[in-house]
C-alpha positions, 0 to 999 in steps of 0.5 A: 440904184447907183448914187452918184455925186456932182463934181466940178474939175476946173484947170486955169493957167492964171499968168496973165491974171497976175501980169495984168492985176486988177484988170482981168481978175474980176471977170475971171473970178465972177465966170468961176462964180457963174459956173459954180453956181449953173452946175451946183458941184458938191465937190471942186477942184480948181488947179492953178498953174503959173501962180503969181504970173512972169513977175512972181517975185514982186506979185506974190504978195497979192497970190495969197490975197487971190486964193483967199478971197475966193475961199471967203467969198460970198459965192463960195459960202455953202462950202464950209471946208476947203484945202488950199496948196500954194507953192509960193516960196519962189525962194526955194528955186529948185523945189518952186512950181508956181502951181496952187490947187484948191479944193471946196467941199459942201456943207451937204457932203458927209463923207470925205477924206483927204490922203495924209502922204507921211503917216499912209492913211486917210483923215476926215476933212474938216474946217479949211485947211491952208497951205502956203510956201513951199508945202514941205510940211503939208503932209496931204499933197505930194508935190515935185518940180521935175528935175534939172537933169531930166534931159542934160544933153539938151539945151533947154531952159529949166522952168518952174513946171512939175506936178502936185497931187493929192488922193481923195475918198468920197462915200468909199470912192477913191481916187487921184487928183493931179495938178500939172504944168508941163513944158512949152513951145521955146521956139516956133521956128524949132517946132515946125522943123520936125513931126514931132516936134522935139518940144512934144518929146520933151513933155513926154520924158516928163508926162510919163515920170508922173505916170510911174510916180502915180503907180508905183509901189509907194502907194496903193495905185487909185483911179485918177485925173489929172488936169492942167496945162499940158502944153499939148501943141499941134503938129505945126509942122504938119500944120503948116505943110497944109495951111501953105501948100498952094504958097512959096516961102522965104527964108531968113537966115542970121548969125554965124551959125546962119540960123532960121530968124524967119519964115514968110509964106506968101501966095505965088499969084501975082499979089503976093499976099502974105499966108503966114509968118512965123518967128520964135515967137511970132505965128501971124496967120492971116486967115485966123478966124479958122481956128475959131469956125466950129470950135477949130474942129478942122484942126483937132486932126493935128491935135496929135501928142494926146496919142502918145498917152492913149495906153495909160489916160483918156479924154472926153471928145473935145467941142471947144476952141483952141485954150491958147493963146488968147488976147490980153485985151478986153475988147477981142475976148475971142482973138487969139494972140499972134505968139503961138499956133492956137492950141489946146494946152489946158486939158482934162484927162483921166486914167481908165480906171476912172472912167468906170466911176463916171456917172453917164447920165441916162441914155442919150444923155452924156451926162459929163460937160467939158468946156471952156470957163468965160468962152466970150470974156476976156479970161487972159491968155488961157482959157480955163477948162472944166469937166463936170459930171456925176462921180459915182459913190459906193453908198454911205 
């Protein structure tokens, strides 16, 4: 009979937990809390993107504090060993990601290793095991922020996204776990003027450089998953051909180049009511409850830029709302921000290969739960994203 051990993946943008401090981090820390404790993992993994929020400069002194105190928290005790990797040294401008990965092991699990990239074997975990700067010297994570000359005819603003990996075995399974942080939407005006959007090209020259840099001959090739914030985005332009088929648009235009500054769709009937107004970053649409009727089912068909990764990684069916971008405001936990089209940018996903190490529970059963962390708490403006299931192990 194959044995099987339960594992927790859980993806969490935490910006607005940094930019808002004090307000938003205790429900957010006690809904990880409540989940850790309603699916009783063996193994977690917790990546974290944006680190210290838009002000890291003067917020990370309280990113240590964070990561430390879920790590010796009361909740968390029956996890005697950990590996923390922060990248905090926002000094070292052209190596810093804002990215932070954590990973829990049970006192009841006997069997892991985590991968040491310097020497190319693997070492028994033991103890807990933190890692914060610029995680030059930690030899257990591969870490990059994608380069300035990754796109030099274009001109896009080089940010603090990349990736960091780091390669595990538990009871003789071997695999990959990779944190991500991809580039966003700059603009929403540019993002509907062509499908797809040259947003969506741009994550791609930077998803598929991870992807060769997790096959390629440096190191034994695992089953791996890789989750973060994508930035996956709706083909808006697509979107907003549908959401305003039956309206008439104006156009407002500035500046000596006469560049787009707004887009205002209103019905054509006699009371004009506004539809939809778009600026950079303004996406005001004013039937948005949409996006929450049946978990935004009816808009995973723009949900388009997943297809272009389908020959290297999968995903499990998506049941949940739109990830982004929430309110920041305590009482409209479930309203989304104005800011951008709802989307959803916070993902799991997993090469082929690992979907063979997953345990599929009994027939009829799914045995995997993907969703959402705190889907009626204010969580900031991303909501976290968990996968949990059965990760199959080769005996003991």
């Amino acid at each position: 009979m194959a044995s099987y051990l339960n594992v927790l993946l859980v993806t969490a943008n935490v910006g607005s937990l940094f930019d808002n401090l004090g307000e938003i981090e205790r429900d957010w820390l006690r809904e990880f809390y409540k989940t850790v404790h309603r699916h009783q993992p063996r193994f977690i993994a917790l990546h974290c993107q944006e680190v210290g929020g838009k002000d890291y400069e003067l917020n990370m002194d309280h990113v240590e504090m964070f990561f430390r105190n879920i790590l010796f928290s009361e909740e968390m005790k029956d996890f005697d060993r950990a590996c923390v990797y922060v990248d905090k040294d926002f000094k070292i401008k052209n190596n810093f990601t804002a990215l932070g990965s954590m990973y829990f092991i049970h006192k009841s699990l006997k069997q892991i290793y985590h991968y040491d990239f310097k020497v190319k074997e693997f070492k028994a975990v033991s103890g807990r095991n933190i890692h914060l700067g610029s995680l030059d010297s930690a030899a257990t994570v591969e870490k990059e922020r994608f380069s300035k000359n990754f796109w030099p005819d274009v001109g896009f603003k080089w940010s603090r996204k990349g990736y960091m990996r780091t390669r595990w075995i538990i009871h003789n399974r071997g695999f990959d776990l990779v944190n991500v942080h991809l580039f966003h939407d700059a603009s929403n005006i540019v993002a509907c003027r062509t499908s797809p959007s040259v947003y969506s090209g741009n994550r791609e020259k930077a998803f598929r450089y991870i992807i060769n840099r997790l096959s390629d001959n440096r190191y034994t090739p695992l089953p791996f998953f890789m989750f973060g914030d994508f930035n996956f985005r709706l083909d808006t332009r697509s979107l907003v051909q549908a959401l305003c088929s039956s309206a008439e648009i104006k156009t407002v235009k500035k500046g000596t180049n006469n560049e787009e500054e707004k887009m205002i769709y209103k019905e054509k009937d006699s009371d004009h009511k506004l539809v939809l107004r778009i600026e950079k970053k303004v996406f005001e649409y004013q039937h948005q409850a949409a996006f929450r009727e049946e978990n935004g089912k009816a808009f995973l068909k723009y949900d388009k830029e997943i297809d272009r990764y389908n020959d290297v990684v999968g995903e499990e069916e998506i049941q949940f709302p739109p990830s982004y971008p929430y309110s920041e405001d305590y009482s409209q936990p479930t309203q989304f921000m104005n800011t951008r089209c709802p989307a959803w940018c916070d993902r799991v996903l997993l090469s082929h290969s690992a979907r063979h190490i997953i345990h599929r529970g009994e027939e009829g059963e799914s045995g995997v739960i993907y969703d959402t962390l705190g889907s009626n708490v204010c969580m900031g403006d991303h909501k976290p994203v968990f996968m949990f299931f059965g990760l199959k192990t080769n005996g003991h």
